[in-house]
N, C-alpha and C positions, 0 to 999 in steps of 0.2 A: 522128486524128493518126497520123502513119506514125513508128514508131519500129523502129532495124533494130539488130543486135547489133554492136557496137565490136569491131572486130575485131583491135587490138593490145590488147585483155586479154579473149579469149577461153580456157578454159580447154585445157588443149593435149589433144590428139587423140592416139587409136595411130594404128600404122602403117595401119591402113585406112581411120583419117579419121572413125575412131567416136568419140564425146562419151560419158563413162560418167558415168550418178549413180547414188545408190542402189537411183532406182526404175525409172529408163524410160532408153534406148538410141537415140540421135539422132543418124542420119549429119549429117556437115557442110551437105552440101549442101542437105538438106532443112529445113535452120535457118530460110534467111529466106521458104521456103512456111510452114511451119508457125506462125513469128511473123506475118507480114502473115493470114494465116486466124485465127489466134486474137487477133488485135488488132483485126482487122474487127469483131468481135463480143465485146463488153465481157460481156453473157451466155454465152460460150462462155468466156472467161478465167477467168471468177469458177467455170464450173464444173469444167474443167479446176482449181485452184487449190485450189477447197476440197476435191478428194479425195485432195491432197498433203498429208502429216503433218508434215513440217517447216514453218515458220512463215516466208512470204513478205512485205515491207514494200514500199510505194516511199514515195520521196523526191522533192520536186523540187528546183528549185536552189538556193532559199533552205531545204532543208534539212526543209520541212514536209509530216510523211507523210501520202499523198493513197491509199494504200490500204493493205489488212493484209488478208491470209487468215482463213478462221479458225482454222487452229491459231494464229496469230501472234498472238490476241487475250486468250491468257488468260497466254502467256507475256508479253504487255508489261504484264499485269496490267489488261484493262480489259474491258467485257462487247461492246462494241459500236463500229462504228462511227463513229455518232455521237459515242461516249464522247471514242474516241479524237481526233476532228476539233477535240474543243474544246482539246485540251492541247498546246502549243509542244512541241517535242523535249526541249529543258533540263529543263520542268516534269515530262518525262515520264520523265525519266532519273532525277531527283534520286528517284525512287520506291524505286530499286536502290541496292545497293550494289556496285560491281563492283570485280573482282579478278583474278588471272592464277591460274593451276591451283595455285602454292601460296599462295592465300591472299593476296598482296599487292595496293596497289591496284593499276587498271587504267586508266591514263587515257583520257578518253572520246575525246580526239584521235586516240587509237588506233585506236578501232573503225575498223574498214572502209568504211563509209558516207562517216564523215567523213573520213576521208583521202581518197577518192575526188571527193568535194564541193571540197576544198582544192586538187585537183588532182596528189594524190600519188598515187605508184604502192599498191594495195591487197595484202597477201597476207589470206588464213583464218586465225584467231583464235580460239582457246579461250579462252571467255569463262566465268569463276566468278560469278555473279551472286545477290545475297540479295537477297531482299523485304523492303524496311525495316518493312512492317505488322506482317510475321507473320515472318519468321526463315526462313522458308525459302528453303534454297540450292537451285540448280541449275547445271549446267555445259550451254554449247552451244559449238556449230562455227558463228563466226559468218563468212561472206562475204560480198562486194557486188560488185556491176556496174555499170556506167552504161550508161546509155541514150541515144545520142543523137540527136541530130536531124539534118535535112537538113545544117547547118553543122558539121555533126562536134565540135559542143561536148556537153557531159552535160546531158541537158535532166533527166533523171532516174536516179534512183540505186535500183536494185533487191537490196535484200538477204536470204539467208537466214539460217534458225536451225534447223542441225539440234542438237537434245536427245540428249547425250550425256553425261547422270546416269547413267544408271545403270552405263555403261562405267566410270566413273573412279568413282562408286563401288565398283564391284566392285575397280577398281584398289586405291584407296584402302584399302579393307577386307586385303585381302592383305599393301599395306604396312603394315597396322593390327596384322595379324596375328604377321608377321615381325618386328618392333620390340617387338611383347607378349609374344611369344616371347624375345628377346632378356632382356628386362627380366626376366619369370618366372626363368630360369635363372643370372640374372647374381648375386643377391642372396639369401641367407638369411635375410633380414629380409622376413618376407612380409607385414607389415603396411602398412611404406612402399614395398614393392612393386607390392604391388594399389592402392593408393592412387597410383599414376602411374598402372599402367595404367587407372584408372578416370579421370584427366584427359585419359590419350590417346584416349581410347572417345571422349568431346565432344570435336568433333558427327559422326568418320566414322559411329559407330554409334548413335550416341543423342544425345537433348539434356541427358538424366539418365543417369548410370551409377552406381550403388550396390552395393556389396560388403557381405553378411554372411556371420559367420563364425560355424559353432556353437560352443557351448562345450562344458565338463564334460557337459551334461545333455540337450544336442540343443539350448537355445536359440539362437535366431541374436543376436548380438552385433554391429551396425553398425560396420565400421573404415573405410570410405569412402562418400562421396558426394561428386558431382562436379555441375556447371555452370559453365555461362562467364559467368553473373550472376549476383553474390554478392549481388545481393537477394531473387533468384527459391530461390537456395541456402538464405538463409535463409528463407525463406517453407516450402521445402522440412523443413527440420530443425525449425521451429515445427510444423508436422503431423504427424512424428512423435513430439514430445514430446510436444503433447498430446493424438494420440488414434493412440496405438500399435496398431499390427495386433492384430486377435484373433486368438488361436491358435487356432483351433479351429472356422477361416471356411473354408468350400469351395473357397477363391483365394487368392494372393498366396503371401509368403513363406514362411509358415507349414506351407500346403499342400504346396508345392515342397517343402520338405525332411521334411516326412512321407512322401510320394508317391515321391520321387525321377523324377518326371515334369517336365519343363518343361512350361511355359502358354505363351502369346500371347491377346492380347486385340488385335485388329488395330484395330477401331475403336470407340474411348470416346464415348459419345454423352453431351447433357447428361441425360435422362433417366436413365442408369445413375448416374451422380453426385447425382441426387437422390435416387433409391432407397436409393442406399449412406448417405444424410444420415439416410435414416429411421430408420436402426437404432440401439438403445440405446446411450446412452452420444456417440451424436453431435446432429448440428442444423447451425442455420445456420452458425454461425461454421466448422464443419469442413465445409460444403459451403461457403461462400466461399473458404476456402483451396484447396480441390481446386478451385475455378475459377478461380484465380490462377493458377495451375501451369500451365492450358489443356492438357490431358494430351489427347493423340491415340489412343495408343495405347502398347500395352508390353507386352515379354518378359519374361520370367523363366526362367531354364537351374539347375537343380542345380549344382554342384559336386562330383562325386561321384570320391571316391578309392576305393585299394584295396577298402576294406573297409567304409566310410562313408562318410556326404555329409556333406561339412566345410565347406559353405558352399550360398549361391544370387548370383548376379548377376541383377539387375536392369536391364536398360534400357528409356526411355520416351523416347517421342517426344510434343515440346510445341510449343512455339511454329514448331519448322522446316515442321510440316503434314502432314510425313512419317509413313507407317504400313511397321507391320511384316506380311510373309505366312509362309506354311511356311518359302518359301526360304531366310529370314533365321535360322530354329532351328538349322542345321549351321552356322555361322560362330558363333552362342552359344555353343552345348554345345561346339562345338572349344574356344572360349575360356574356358568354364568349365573343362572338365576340364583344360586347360593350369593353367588358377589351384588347381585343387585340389589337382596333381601337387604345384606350386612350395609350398603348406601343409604339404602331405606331407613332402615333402624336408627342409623347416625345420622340424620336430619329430621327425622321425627322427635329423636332427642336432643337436638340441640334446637329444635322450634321449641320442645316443652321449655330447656333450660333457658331461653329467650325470654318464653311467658312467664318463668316464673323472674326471670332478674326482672322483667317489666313490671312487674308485680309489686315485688318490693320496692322498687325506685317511685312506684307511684305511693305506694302505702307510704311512706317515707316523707315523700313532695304535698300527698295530699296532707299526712299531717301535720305539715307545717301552715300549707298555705291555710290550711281552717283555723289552725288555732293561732295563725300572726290577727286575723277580722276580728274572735272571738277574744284574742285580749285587747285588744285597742279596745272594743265596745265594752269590756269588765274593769280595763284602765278610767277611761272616761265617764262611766255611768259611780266607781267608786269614788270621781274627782267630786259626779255631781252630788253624790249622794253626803260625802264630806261638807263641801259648801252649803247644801240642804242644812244640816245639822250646824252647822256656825252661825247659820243665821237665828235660827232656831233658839240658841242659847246666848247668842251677841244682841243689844239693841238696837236696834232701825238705826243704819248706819244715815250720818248726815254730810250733805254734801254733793254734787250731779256728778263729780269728777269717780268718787268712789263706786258711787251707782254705776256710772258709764263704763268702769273696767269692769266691774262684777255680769256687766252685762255681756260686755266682748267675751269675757272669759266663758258664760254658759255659752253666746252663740258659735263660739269655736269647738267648745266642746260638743254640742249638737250636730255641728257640720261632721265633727270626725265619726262620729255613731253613725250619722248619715252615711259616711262616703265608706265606713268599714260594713255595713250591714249591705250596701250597695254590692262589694267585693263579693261577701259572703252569698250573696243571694247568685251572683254570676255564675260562681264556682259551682253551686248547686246545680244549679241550669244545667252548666255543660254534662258535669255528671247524667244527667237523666237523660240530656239528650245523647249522648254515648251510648247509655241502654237503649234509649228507641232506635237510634240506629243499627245495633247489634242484633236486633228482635225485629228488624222492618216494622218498627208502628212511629217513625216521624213524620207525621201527618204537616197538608198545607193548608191552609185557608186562600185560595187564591181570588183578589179584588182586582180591581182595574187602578193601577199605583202611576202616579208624577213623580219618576225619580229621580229628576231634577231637583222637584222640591224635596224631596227624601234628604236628599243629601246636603240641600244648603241647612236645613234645621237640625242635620246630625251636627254639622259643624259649628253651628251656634250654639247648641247643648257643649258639645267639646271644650268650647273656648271659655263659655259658664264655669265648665267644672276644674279649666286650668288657672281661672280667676279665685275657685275656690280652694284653690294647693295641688288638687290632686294630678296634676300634672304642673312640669317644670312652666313657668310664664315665659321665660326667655325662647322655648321652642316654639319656631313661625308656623304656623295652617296656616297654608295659599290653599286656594279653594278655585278651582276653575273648570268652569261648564255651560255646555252650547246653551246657545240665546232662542232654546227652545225646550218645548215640557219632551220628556222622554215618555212615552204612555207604555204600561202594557202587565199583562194579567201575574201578577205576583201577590205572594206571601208579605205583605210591609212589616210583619213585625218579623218575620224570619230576614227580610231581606236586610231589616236595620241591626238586626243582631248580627249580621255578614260583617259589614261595613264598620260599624260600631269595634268589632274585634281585632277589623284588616288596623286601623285607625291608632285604636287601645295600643296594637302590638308596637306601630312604627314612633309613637311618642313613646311609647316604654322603652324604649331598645337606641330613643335615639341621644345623641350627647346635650345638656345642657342649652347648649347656645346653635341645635341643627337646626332642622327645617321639615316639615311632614307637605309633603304636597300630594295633591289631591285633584284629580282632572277625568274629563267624562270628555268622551266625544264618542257621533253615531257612524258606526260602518256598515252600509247597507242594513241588514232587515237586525243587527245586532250594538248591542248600547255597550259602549268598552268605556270599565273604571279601572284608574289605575293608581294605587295608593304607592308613595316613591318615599324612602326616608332615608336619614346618613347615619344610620346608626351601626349597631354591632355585625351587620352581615351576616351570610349564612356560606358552610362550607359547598362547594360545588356539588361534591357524592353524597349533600343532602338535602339539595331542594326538593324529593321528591319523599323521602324519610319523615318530613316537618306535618305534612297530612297525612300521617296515623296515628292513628289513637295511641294518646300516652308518649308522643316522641316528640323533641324537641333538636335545634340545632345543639351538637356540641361545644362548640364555643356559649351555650348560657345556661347550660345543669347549673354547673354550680359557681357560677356568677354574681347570686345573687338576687337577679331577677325574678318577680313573681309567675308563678304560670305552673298548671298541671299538663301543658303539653295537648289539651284538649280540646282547645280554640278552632284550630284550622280543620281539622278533621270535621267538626261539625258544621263549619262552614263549606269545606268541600261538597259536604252532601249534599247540602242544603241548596248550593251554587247547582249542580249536578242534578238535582232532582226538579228543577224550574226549567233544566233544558240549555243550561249555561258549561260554563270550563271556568277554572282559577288555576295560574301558575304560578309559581316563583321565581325569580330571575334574582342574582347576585355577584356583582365581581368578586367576593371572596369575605372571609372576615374583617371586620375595618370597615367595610366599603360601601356598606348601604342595603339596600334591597329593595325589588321592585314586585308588586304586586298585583297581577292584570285578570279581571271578573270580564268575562263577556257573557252579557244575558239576549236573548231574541227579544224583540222587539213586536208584539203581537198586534199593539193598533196605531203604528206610526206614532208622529210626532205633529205636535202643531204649536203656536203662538207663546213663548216663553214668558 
């Protein structure tokens, strides 16, 4: 059959008349030697043809393809030939799904071929095309020709497919990148941040994209996983509830953020999946699930910030057929360490917005707790100053009865001046010692101390000042301590300021008619005090919150109670820097709290 090239849709020529394609360079002229030679001999076409990488079809007029190269043979999805000879166009189309480069359909009217067959003019066509079997996408450059005969009608319709995946993903991935970037930077919420980017990942980068985040302790913490089948999703989320990564496996996530090395596993075979089924703790049902998934292959990149690796991303490829090589690590790691930065960000900002609500809740607390001292002593020195001035203009009142109130009344008002300038003076203290602590200059003076006696004359002071108001009288100090001196090299006045505040807090805090008890005993080479009171209690998720600076339990912000939250803090050091420990212990709000100081013991004990 003599077939010649149509020569009003031949592709247009430069100025020399030259025909350019990817591979081979054809002046015009020599077109129709070259086609009547290689059309003479169907053995010369076929070997001409299959050493072309792009995928060649023909058509005839009723549209049924009468040859394919063989690259053309695993793109239309068949093994052969023969395969292909048995299946109508329609039958063979409905295999695909096809699309326009973003995604949408493609009508098949469109393609090239058929427009050509209709009698329409043809242009080249970026065709997005999925494998309805298996998921896998591909992009080609599709064009067509006709062929005609003596009668200058299209006796055949010749088209190519050059494979232009990997171009537009490479595109693709860039645009992936520049939108994942956008997203990273726009939001300080990086939890539903990473949680889109890992919906935008499915499918440029992966068919799976999964985000973990470590926590407190270096554990990873899952805050996304993505697919585009929320059944495969869940199939996904069943595997790892019930048979969660070992820590402590040579691969996977676990590895990755001990290592701070990425992985790749380019291709999953089913033998590796069985292997993995062998080991304890699994079996079939978690090797069916791993072959549900149809896992191909997968990455895994660190997350790695300044200072730590605060995460790993994960992507797999499943059902698309797609694998991952080297090349694909620098577009992870870029992507990871984008998403670590944006973790980073959002906890550096939410520490500042920490400091500064801290900030203001103490500016707040402190100026109240200064200026409740500051009017008491401006209430009372105006009581006294009043009284000054009635005597002053009254005559010498007569009588012991009148003297005797006038007298009660100044030494009450003295005692409050006293007990508020006492407060004031506290409050400053801890202030300063919060700076030295903050700056390392809390200095000790260390003597050789009887803490024994330390603590029966804190508690004689105590019981003084609860005779003088300043604590409820109805609240009991029991006072209990070995029948011997506790010796050993400490700070007394830092140590009395411990004790003084553990004391201060458990009558402050406790109800009218409780109890503050107080008890010492020696354990081996260390002296344990333990201040126990029935008061307002402390929440569980805060006994350890109560020793920093500026915090207090939640149940007594705004209670009413006095305090800048500064007390224990300086007491922890203080404990801590003698070579000591203080905890807290609490059944809950309501219930009390217990308070246990163990300090060493440097030169034993002797004769109480």
């Amino acid at each position: 059959m003599a077939w010649q090239a149509d020569q009003s849709r031949r592709p247009a020529a430069d100025r020399r008349g030259v025909l350019r394609t990817r591979r081979v360079t054809i002046r015009q002229e020599e077109l129709h030697q070259l086609s009547a030679a290689l059309l003479g001999s169907r053995e010369g076409l076929d070997a001409i043809l299959a050493r072309i990488s792009d995928g060649v079809t023909v058509q005839d007029r009723q549209g049924r393809l009468v040859y394919a190269n063989p690259a053309a043979l695993p793109m239309l999805g068949v093994g052969s030939l023969e395969e292909l000879a048995s299946l109508d166009q329609d039958e063979l189309l409905s295999r695909f799904e096809l699309m326009d480069e973003n995604g949408d359909p493609f009508p098949i009217a469109d393609l090239p071929g058929r427009r050509i067959l209709l009698g329409l003019e043809a242009t080249p066509q970026v065709v997005r095309y999925r494998v309805r079997r298996t998921g896998a996408e591909h992009f080609s450059r599709v064009a067509a020709q006709p062929l005609s005969g003596a009668r200058g009608e299209a006796d055949y319709v010749v088209s190519t497919f050059h494979d232009i995946s990997d171009m537009k993903r490479s595109e693709q991935t860039l645009s992936f990148l520049l939108e994942a970037g956008n997203l990273l930077s726009a939001s300080l919420d990086y939890e539903d941040t990473l949680q889109l980017v890992a919906r935008l990942a499915v499918p440029t980068l992966a068919d799976y994209c999964i985000v973990d985040i470590t926590d407190e302790v270096g554990e990873p913490r899952r805050i996304a996983v993505h697919h585009r089948d929320q059944e495969m999703l869940g199939v996904a989320e069943e595997l790892q509830r019930r048979f969660p990564p070992e820590r402590d496996a040579p691969y996977g996530v676990h590895h990755v953020l001990r290592t701070g090395v990425a992985e790749f596993m380019a291709e999953i075979s089913d033998e590796q999946l069985e292997r993995s089924a062998e080991q304890p703790g699994r079996g079939p049902e978690y090797l069916a699930l791993l072959r549900r998934l149809d896992l191909q292959s997968y990455l895994i990149a660190p997350m790695v910030g300044r200072e730590r690796i605060v995460g790993a991303l994960t992507l797999v490829y499943a059902e698309s057929g797609r694998h991952y090589t080297e090349s694909d690590l620098p577009v992870a790691e870029l992507l990871s360490r984008r998403a670590a930065s944006a973790v980073e960000n959002a906890e550096l900002y939410e520490a500042a917005a920490a400091g500064v609500r801290t900030r203001d809740s103490f500016l707040a607390m402190a100026t109240h707790e200064l200026l409740t001292p500051v009017t008491v002593v401006r209430g009372y020195a105006q009581s006294l100053g009043r009284l000054i001035e009635q005597r002053r203009s009254e005559p010498p009142p007569h009588g012991v009865g009148v003297i005797s109130v006038e007298a009660d009344r100044l030494a009450l008002a003295s005692q409050r001046l006293d007990t508020a300038t006492i407060r004031l003076q506290r409050l400053v203290n801890d202030l300063l010692d919060i700076s030295r602590i903050q700056h390392g200059r809390l200095e000790l003076t260390l003597e050789r101390v009887d803490l024994t006696e330390m603590l029966r004359s804190l508690a004689e002071s105590v019981r003084i000042q609860q005779s003088e108001g300043r604590y409820s009288t109805d609240i009991r100090l029991e006072l209990e301590l070995p029948a011997v001196r506790v010796i050993g090299d400490w700070d007394p006045l830092r140590l009395e300021q411990v004790f003084l505040n553990l004391v201060d807090n458990a009558l402050k805090y406790s109800p009218p008619d409780g109890s503050v008890r107080v008890w010492m005993q020696l354990e081996g080479d260390a002296a344990r005090i333990v201040i126990e009171d029935e008061g307002v209690g402390i929440p569980d998720d805060q006994l350890e919150v109560i020793f920093e600076p500026l915090s207090r339990g939640s149940n007594v912000w705004h209670s009413g109670f006095p305090g800048f939250g500064m007390g224990l803090a300086v007491c922890r050091e203080i404990v801590e820097r003698h070579g000591g420990s203080i905890r807290a212990e609490s059944a809950g709000p309501g219930r009390g709290a217990r308070f246990t100081v163990r300090l060493p013991v440097a030169h034993g004990t002797g004769p109480g």
